[in-house]
C-alpha positions as CSV (number, residue, x, y, z in Angstrom):
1,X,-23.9,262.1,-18.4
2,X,-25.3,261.6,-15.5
3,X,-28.8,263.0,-13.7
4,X,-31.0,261.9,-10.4
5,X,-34.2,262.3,-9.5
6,X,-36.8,260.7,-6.8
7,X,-39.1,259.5,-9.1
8,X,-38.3,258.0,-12.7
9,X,-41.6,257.6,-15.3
10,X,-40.5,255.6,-18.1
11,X,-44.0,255.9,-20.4
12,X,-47.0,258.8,-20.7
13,X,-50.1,257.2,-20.7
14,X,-52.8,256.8,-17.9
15,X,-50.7,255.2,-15.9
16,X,-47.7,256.8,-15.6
17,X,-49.3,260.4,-15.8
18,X,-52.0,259.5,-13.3
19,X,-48.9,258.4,-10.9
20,X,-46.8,261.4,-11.4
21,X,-49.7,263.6,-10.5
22,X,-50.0,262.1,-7.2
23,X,-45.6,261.0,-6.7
24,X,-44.8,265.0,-7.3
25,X,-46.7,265.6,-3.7
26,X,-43.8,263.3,-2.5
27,X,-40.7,264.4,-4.5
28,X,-39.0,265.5,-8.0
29,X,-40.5,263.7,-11.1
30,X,-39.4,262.5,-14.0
31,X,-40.8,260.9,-16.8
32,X,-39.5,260.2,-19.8
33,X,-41.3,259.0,-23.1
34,X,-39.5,257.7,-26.2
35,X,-41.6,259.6,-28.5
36,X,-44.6,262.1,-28.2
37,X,-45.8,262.5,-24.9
38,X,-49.2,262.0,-26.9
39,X,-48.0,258.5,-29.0
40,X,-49.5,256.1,-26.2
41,X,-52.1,253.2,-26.5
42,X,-53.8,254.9,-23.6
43,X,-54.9,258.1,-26.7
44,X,-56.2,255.3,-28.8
45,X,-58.6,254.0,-26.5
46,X,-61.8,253.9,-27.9
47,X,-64.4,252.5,-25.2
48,X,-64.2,253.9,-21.8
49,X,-63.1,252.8,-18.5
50,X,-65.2,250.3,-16.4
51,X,-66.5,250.8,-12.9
52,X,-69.5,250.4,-10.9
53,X,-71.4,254.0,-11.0
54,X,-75.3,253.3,-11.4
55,X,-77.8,251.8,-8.8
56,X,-78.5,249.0,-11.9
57,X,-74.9,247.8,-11.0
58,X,-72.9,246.1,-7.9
59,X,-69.5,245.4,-7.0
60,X,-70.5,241.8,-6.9
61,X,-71.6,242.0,-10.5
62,X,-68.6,243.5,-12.0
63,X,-66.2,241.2,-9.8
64,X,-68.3,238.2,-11.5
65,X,-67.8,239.4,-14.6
66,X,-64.0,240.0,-14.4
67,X,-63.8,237.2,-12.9
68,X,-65.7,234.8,-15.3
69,X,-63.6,236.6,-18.2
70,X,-60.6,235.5,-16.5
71,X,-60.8,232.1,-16.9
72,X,-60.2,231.4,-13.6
73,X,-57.1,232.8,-13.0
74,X,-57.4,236.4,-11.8
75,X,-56.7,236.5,-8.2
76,X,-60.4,237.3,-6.4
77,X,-58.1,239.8,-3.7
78,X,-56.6,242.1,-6.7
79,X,-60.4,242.2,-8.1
80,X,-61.9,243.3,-5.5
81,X,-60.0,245.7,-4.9
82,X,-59.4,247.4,-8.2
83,X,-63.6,247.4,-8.5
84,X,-64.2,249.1,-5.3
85,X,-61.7,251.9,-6.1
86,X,-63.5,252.5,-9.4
87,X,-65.4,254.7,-8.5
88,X,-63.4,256.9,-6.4
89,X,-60.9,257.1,-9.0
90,X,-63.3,257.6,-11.9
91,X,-64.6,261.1,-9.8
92,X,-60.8,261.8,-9.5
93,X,-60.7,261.7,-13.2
94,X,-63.6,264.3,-13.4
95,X,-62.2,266.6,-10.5
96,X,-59.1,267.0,-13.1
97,X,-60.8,268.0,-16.1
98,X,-61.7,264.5,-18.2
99,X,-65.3,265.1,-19.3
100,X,-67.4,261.8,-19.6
101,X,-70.5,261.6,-21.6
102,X,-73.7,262.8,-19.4
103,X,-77.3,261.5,-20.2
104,X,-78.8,264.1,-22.8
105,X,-81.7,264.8,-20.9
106,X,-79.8,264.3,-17.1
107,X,-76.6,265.6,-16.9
108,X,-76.4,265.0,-13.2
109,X,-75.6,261.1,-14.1
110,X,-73.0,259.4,-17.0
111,X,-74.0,258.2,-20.1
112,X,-72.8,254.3,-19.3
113,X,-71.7,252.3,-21.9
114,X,-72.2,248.1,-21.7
115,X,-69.2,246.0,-23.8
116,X,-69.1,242.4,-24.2
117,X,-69.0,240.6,-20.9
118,X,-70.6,243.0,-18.7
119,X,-73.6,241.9,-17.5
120,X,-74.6,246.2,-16.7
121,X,-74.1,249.4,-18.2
122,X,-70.9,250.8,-16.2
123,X,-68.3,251.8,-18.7
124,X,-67.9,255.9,-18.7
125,X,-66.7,257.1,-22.0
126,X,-66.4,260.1,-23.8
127,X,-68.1,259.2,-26.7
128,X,-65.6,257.0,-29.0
129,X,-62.5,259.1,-27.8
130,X,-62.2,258.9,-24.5
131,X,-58.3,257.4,-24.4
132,X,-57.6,260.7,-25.6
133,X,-60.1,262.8,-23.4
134,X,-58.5,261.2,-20.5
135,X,-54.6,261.7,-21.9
136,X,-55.5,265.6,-22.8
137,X,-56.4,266.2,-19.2
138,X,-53.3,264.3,-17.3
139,X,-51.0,266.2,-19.9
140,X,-52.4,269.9,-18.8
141,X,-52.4,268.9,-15.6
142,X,-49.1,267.3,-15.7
143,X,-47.8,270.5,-17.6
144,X,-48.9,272.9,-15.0
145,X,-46.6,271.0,-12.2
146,X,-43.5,272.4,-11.5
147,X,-42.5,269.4,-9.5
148,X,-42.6,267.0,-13.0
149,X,-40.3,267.5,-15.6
150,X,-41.3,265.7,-18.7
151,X,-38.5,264.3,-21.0
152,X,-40.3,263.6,-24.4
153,X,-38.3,261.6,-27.3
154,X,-36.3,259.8,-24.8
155,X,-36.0,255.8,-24.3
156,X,-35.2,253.6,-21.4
157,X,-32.1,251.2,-22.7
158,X,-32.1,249.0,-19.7
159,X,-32.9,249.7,-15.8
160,X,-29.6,250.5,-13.7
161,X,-29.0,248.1,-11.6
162,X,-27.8,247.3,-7.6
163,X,-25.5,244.2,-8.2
164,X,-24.0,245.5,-11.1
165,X,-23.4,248.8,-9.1
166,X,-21.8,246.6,-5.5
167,X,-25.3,247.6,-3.7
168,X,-27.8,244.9,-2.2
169,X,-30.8,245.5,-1.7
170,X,-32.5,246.0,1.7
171,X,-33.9,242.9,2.7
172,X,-33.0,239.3,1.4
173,X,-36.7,238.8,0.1
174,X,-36.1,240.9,-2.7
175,X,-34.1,239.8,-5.6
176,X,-32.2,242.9,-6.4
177,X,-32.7,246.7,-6.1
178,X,-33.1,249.2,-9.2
179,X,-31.5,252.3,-9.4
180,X,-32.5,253.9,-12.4
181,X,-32.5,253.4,-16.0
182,X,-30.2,254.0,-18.7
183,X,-31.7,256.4,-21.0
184,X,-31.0,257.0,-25.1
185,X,-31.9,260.6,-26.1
186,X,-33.1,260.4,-29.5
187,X,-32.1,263.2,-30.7
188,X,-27.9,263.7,-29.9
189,X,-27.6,259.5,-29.5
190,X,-25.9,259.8,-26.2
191,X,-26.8,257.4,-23.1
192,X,-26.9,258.9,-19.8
193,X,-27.4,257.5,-16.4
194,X,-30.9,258.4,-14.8
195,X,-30.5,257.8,-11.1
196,X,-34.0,257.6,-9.0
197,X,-34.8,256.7,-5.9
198,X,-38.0,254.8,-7.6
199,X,-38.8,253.9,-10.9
200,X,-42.1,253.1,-12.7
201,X,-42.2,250.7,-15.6
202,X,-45.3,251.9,-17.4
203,X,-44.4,251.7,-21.0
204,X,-47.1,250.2,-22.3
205,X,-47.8,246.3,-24.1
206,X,-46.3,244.8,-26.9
207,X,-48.6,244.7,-29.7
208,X,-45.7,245.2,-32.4
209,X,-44.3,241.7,-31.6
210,X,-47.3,240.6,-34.1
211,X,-47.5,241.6,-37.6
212,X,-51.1,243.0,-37.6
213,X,-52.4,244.8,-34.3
214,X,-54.1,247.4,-32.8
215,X,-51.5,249.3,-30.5
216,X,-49.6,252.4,-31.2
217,X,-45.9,251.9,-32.8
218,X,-44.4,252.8,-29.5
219,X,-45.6,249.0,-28.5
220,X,-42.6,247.4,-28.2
221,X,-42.8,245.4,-25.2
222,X,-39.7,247.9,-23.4
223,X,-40.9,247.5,-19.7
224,X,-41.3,243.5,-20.0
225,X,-38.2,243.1,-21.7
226,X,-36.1,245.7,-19.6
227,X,-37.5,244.1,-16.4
228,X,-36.8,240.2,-17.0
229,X,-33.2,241.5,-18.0
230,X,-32.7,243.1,-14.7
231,X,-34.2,239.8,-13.1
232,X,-37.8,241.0,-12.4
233,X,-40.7,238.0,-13.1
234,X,-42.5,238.2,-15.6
235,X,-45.7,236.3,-16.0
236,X,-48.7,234.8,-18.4
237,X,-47.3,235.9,-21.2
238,X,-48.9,233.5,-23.2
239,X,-51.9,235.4,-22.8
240,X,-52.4,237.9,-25.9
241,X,-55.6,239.3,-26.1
242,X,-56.8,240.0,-30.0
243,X,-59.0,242.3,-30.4
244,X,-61.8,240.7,-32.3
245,X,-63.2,244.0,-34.7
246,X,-59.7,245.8,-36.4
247,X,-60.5,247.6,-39.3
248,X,-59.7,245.5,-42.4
249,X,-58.5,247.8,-45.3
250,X,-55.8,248.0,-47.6
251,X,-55.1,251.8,-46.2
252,X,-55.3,251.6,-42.8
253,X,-53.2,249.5,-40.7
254,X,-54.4,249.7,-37.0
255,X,-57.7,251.3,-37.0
256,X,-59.9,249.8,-33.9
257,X,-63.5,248.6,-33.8
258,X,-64.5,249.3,-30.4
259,X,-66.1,246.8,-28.8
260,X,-69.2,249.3,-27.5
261,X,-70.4,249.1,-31.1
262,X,-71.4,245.5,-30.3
263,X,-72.6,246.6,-26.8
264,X,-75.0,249.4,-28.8
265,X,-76.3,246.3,-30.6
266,X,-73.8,245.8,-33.5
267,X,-73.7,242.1,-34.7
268,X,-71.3,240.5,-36.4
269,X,-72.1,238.3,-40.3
270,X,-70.3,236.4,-42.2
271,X,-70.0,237.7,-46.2
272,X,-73.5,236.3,-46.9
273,X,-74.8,238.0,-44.0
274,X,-75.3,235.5,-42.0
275,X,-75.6,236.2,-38.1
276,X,-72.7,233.6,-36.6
277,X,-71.7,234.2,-33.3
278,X,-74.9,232.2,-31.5
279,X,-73.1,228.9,-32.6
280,X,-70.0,229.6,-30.6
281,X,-71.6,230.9,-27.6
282,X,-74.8,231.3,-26.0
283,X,-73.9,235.4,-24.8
284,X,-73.7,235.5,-28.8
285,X,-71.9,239.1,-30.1
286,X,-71.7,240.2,-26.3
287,X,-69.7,237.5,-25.4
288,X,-66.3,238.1,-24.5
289,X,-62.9,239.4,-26.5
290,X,-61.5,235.7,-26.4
291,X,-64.2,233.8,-27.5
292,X,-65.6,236.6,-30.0
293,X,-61.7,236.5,-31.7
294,X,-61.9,232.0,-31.7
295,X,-65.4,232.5,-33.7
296,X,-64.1,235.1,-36.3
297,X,-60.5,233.1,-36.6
298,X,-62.6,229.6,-37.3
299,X,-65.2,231.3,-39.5
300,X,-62.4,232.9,-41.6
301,X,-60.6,229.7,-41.9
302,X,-63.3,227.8,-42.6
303,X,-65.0,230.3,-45.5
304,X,-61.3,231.4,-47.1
305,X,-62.9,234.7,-46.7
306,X,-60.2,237.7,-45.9
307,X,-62.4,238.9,-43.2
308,X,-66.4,239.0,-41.8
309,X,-68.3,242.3,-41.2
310,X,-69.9,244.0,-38.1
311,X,-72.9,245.1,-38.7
312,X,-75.0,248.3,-36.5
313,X,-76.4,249.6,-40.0
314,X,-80.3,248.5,-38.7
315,X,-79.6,251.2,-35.9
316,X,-80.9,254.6,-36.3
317,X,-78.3,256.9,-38.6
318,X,-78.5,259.6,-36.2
319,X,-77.8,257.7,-33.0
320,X,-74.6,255.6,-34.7
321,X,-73.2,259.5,-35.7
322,X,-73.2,261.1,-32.5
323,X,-72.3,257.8,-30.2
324,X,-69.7,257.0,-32.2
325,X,-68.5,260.1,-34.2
326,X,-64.6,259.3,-34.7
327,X,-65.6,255.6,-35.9
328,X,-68.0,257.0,-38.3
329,X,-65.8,259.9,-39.8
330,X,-62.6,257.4,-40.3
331,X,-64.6,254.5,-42.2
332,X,-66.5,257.2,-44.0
333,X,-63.1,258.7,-45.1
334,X,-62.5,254.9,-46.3
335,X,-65.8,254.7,-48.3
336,X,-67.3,252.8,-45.6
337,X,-71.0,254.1,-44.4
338,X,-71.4,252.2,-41.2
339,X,-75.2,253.5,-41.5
340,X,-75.8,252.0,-44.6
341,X,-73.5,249.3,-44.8
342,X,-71.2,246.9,-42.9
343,X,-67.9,247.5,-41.6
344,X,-65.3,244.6,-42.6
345,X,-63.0,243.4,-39.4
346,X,-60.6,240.9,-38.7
347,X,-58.9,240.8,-35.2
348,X,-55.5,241.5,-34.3
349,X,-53.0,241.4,-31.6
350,X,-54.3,244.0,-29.1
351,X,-53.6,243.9,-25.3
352,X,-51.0,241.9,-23.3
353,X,-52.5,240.6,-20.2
354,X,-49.2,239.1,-18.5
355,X,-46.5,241.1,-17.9
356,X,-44.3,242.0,-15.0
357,X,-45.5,240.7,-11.6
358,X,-46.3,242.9,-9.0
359,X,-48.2,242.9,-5.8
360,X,-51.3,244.8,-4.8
361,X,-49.5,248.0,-4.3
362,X,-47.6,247.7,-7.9
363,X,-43.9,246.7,-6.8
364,X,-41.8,243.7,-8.3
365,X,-39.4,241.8,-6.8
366,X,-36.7,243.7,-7.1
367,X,-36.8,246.9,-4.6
368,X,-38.2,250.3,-5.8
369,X,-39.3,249.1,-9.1
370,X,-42.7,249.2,-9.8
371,X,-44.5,248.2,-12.8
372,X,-48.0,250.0,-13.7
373,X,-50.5,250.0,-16.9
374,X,-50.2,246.9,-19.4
375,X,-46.8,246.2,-18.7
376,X,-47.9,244.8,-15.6
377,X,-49.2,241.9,-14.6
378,X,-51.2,242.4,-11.3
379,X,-53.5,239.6,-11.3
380,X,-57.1,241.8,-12.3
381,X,-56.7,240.2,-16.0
382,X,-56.1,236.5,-15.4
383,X,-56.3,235.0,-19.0
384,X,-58.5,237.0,-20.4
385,X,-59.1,240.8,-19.8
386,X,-62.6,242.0,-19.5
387,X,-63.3,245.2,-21.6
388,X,-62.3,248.7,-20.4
389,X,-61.1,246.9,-16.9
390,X,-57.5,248.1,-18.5
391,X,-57.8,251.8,-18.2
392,X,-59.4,251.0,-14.4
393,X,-56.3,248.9,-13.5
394,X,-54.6,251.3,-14.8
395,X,-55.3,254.7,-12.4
396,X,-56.5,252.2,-9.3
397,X,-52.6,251.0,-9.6
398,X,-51.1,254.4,-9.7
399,X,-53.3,255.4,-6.5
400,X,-52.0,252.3,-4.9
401,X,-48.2,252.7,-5.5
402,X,-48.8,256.0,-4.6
403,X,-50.1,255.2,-1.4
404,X,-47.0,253.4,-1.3
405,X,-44.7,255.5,-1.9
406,X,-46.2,257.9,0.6
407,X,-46.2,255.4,3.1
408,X,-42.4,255.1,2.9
409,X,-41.8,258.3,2.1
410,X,-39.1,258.9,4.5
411,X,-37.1,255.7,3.7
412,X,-37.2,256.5,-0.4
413,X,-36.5,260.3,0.2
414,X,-33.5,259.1,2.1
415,X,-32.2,256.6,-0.3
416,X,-28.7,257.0,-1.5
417,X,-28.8,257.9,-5.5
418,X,-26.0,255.5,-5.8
419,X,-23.2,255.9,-8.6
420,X,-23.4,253.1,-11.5
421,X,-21.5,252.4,-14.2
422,X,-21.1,254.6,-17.6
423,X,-22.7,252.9,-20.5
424,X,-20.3,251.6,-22.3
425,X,-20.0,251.8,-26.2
426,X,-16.9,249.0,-26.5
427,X,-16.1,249.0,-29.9
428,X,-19.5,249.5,-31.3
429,X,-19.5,251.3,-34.6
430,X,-22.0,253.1,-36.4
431,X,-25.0,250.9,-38.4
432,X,-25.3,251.8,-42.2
433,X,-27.6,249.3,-43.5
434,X,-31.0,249.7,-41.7
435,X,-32.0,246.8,-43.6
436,X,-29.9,244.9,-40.5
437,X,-32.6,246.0,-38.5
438,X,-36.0,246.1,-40.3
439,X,-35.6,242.3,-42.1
440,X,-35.2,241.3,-38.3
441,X,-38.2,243.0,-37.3
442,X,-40.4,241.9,-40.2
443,X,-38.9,238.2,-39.7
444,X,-40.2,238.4,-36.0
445,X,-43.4,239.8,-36.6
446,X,-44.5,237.5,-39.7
447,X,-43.8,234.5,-37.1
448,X,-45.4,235.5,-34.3
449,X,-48.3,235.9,-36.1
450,X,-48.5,233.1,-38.6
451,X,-47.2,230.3,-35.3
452,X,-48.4,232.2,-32.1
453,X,-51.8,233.7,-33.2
454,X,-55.3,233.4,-31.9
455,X,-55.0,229.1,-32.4
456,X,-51.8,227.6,-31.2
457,X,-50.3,224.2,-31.6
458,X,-47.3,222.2,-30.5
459,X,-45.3,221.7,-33.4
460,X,-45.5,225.3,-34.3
461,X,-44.1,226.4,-31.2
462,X,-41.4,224.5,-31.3
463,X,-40.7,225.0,-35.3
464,X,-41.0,229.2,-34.3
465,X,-38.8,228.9,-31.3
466,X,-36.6,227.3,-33.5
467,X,-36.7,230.1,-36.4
468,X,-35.9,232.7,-33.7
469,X,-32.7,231.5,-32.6
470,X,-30.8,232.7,-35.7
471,X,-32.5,235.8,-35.4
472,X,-32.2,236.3,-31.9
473,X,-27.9,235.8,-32.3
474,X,-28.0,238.2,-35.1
475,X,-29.6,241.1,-32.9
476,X,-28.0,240.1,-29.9
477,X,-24.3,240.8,-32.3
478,X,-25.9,243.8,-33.6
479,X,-26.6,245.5,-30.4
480,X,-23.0,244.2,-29.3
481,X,-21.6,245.7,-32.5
482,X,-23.3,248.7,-33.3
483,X,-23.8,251.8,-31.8
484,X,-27.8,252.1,-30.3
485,X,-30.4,253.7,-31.9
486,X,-34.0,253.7,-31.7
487,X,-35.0,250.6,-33.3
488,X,-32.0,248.8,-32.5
489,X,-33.1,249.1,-29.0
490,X,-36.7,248.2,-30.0
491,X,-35.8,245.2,-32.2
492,X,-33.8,243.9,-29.3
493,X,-36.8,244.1,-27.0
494,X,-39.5,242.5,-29.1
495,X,-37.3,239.9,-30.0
496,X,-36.7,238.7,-25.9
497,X,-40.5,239.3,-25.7
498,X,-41.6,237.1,-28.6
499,X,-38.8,234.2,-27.0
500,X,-41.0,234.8,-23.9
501,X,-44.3,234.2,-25.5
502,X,-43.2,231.3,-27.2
503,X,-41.7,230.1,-23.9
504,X,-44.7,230.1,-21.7
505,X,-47.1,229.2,-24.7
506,X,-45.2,225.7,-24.6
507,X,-44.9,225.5,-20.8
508,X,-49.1,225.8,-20.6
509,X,-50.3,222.2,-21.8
510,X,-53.9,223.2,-21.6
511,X,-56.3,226.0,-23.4
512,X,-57.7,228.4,-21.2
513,X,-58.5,231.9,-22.0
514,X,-56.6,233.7,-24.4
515,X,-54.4,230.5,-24.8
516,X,-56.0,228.2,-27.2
517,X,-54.0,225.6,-28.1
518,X,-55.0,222.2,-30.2
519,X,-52.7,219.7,-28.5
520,X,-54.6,220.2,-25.6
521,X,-57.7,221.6,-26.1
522,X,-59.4,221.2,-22.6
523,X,-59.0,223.4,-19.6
524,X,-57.2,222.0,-16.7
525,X,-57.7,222.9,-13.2
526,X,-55.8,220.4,-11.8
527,X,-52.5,221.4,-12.8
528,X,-52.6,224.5,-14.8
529,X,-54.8,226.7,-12.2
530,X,-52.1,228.9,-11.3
531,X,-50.1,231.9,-13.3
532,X,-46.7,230.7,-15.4
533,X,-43.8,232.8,-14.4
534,X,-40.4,233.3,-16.4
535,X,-37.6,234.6,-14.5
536,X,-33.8,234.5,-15.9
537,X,-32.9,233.7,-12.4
538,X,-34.2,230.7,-13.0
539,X,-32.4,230.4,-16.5
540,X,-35.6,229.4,-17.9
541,X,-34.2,230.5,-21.0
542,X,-30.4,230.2,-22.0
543,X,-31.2,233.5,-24.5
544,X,-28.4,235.5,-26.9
545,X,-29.6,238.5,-26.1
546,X,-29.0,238.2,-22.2
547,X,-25.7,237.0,-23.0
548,X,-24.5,237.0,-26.3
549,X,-20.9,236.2,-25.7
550,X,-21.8,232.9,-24.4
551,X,-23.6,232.1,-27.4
552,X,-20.7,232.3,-30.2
């Protein structure tokens, strides 16, 4: 079947919500999520959101910090800009219902926060849930529109496009124009044709593609994969930020550490209790995500030891309970009494910082598609993100390709919804064996992170990229074969993002940032100072699942 609408959501967390809010002044909303509206890595945020809000602070400062955490490759214009919209957009938050933390004894100002790598106190939290405080309020808000329909339990396939349709896109600088998405409802298995006039990749990172991570199973990498099949660039996707402090317990499997523990003056000890993080850097357990991950990775290797331990225990019990309630009640529930004792970490695949390249207002290169939240890649991270900068990008971006969208109101309101092609089922049959699908998956993820972890190397690359192909033909038959399901459509997407990491880990012959790699283990501004963009215009990668019949 098909259905049309002005603006196309595909994804509910602070993003995509945050956009709606504003696109529904505009025009008919739609967003569609492929499983709670709730299931989103923006309700497992733990820390805050970063911006400058206290006289102690500057927009200099936090640029300098962002900056430095980059490794030299955000772009200084994006930065800029995101941190002097920080605030605005943080009292935006507020006006629609999200309630920081206040100072006990001076409500008027925030309770701020400092993580590792800020250099002030500026991240506004709400306590150690705020991911979810802010997702509660978008939702009621988003609920009481009439002008947004939300579509839970419903996943983008791939984004409709204007060449396979006979329509070019306005102007020859763009590459190709999007004209919606198809879109799998979970629950009857039928495809149908969503025509928009704009649509919004905001569907989140990728954090599945690795075996152990922090992200929500929804983290599939959809939005990076959908876009580089329509021919949208993707970039720095070699940069995979681990989170250094994940839970390590036989029960849990994603439980996060935040990173403010350390900023409240956790430290982090080796299983003799030995203080370690001075020897790898002189900002010692404030340092930043990349370098904190490197220490814990060596230290593990070097010891044999499963995992090392962050330890706030010499804090005052009291204090540790009500700053960081919902970290205290889970390790609790696992025997763990981070007042008394300790809490065992290891790190694990947590944010993507590349992603699908966009300009300062949010659009790719292919006309009205934009790409917010993680699956973006705007140019604030660089190659390394700075803590709780994500959830800033994140509603500054939405206000931009808002502004946008505003600004060419008249043109998008006019667009033709343009008729596109049925999906088609061919022969396709239905799938019996689910173990088609979850060997694939576990195959995928067990590589990625034993070859393409925190400590890269050459040969590994090359021996993974050559372990995927035979996966990559077998999923590539088995979405040719088989009818779609959920995690048919998943496996398929990881799979083309893991190729892609591989791919631009090899093409970076340097370490910088969150790319550590020991063939070439010094930074190197005179060739590698720029992003690495993927683009299967380019046929940078000959891949079976772009087109599995020419891979028999």
């Amino acid at each position: 079947m098909a259905f049309s609408t002005d603006f196309l959501i595909i994804g509910t967390g602070i993003s995509g919500l945050s956009f709606a809010l504003k696109a529904a002044k505009i025009g008919r909303v739609t967003i569609v999520t492929k499983k709670a509206k709730v299931d989103t890595a923006t309700n497992l945020a733990q820390g805050g959101i970063a911006a400058v809000l206290s006289k102690d602070d500057s927009y200099d400062l936090h640029i300098q910090d962002t900056l430095r955490s980059g490794a030299g490759l955000c772009k200084e214009e994006i930065v800029r800009m995101v941190v002097e919209n920080g605030p605005d957009r943080i009292r935006e938050l507020i006006n629609i219902g999200v309630h920081f933390m206040t100072r006990e004894h001076d409500p008027a100002h925030l309770d701020l926060g400092k993580e590792g790598g800020h250099s002030a106190r500026r991240i506004a939290h709400a306590l150690d849930l705020t991911g979810r405080e802010i997702e509660n309020a978008l939702l009621h808000k988003v609920a009481e529109n009439p002008d947004i329909h939300l579509l839970e339990n419903h996943l983008a396939v791939d984004l409709l496009i204007g060449s396979k349709a006979g329509v070019k896109p306005s102007t020859s600088n763009l590459d190709d124009l999007c004209l919606g998405a198809y879109v799998l409802d979970r629950e009857s298995g039928q495809i149908d044709n969503w025509r928009a006039r704009v649509t919004v990749l905001c569907s989140g990172g990728c954090g599945k593609v690795y075996l152990y991570t922090t992200n929500p199973d929804i983290a599939t990498g959809d939005g990076i994969a959908m876009a580089y099949r329509a021919g949208a660039r993707v970039g720095n996707l070699e940069f995979v930020q681990f989170h250094p402090t994940c839970l390590y317990h036989p029960l849990t499997k994603n439980f996060l550490i935040s990173e403010a523990v350390r900023g409240e003056g956790g430290r982090l000890i080796d299983a003799k209790g030995v203080h370690f993080m001075e020897k790898y850097d002189s900002r010692g357990d404030l340092a930043t995500r990349d370098a904190v991950a490197r220490a814990i990775d060596t230290e593990m290797k070097a010891s044999g030891d499963d995992c090392v331990y962050l330890d706030i225990s010499h804090k005052d019990a009291g204090f540790i309970k009500k700053r960081f309630p919902n970290i205290y009640q889970t390790c609790l529930s696992y025997g763990i009494d981070i007042t008394k004792q300790p809490i065992p970490v290891v790190p694990a695949a947590h944010y993507m910082c590349g992603g699908v390249m966009t300009d300062m207002w949010g659009r790719t290169n292919i006309e009205n598609l934009f790409a917010l939240g993680e699956t973006a890649c705007t140019g604030l991270h660089g190659g390394n993100r700075l803590a709780s900068n994500s959830l800033l990008e994140a509603v500054v971006f939405a206000n931009q390709a808002y502004l946008a969208c505003d600004n060419e109101k008249d043109r998008i309101l006019s667009t033709a919804l343009h008729e596109s092609p049925e999906w088609s089922t061919g022969k396709a049959r239905m799938i019996n064996e689910k173990v088609l699908i979850s060997h694939n998956w576990d195959q995928i993820r067990r590589l990625m992170w034993n070859y393409v972890g925190i400590v890269r190397s050459v040969n590994r690359l090359n021996l993974v990229k050559k372990r995927l192909e035979p996966i990559l033909r077998e999923v590539a038959h088995h979405f040719r074969d088989y009818f779609l399901t959920p995690d048919l459509v998943e496996l398929r997407n990881i799979a083309l993002v893991a190729e892609l990491i591989v791919q631009s880990s090899l093409l970076r012959k340097e370490s910088r940032g969150l790319h550590a790699i020991v063939d070439y283990p010094e930074q190197d501004n005179v060739n590698w100072l720029h992003d690495t963009i993927l683009s299967r215009s380019d046929k940078t990668i000959k891949s079976y699942l772009l087109d599995p019949d020419e891979y028999e």
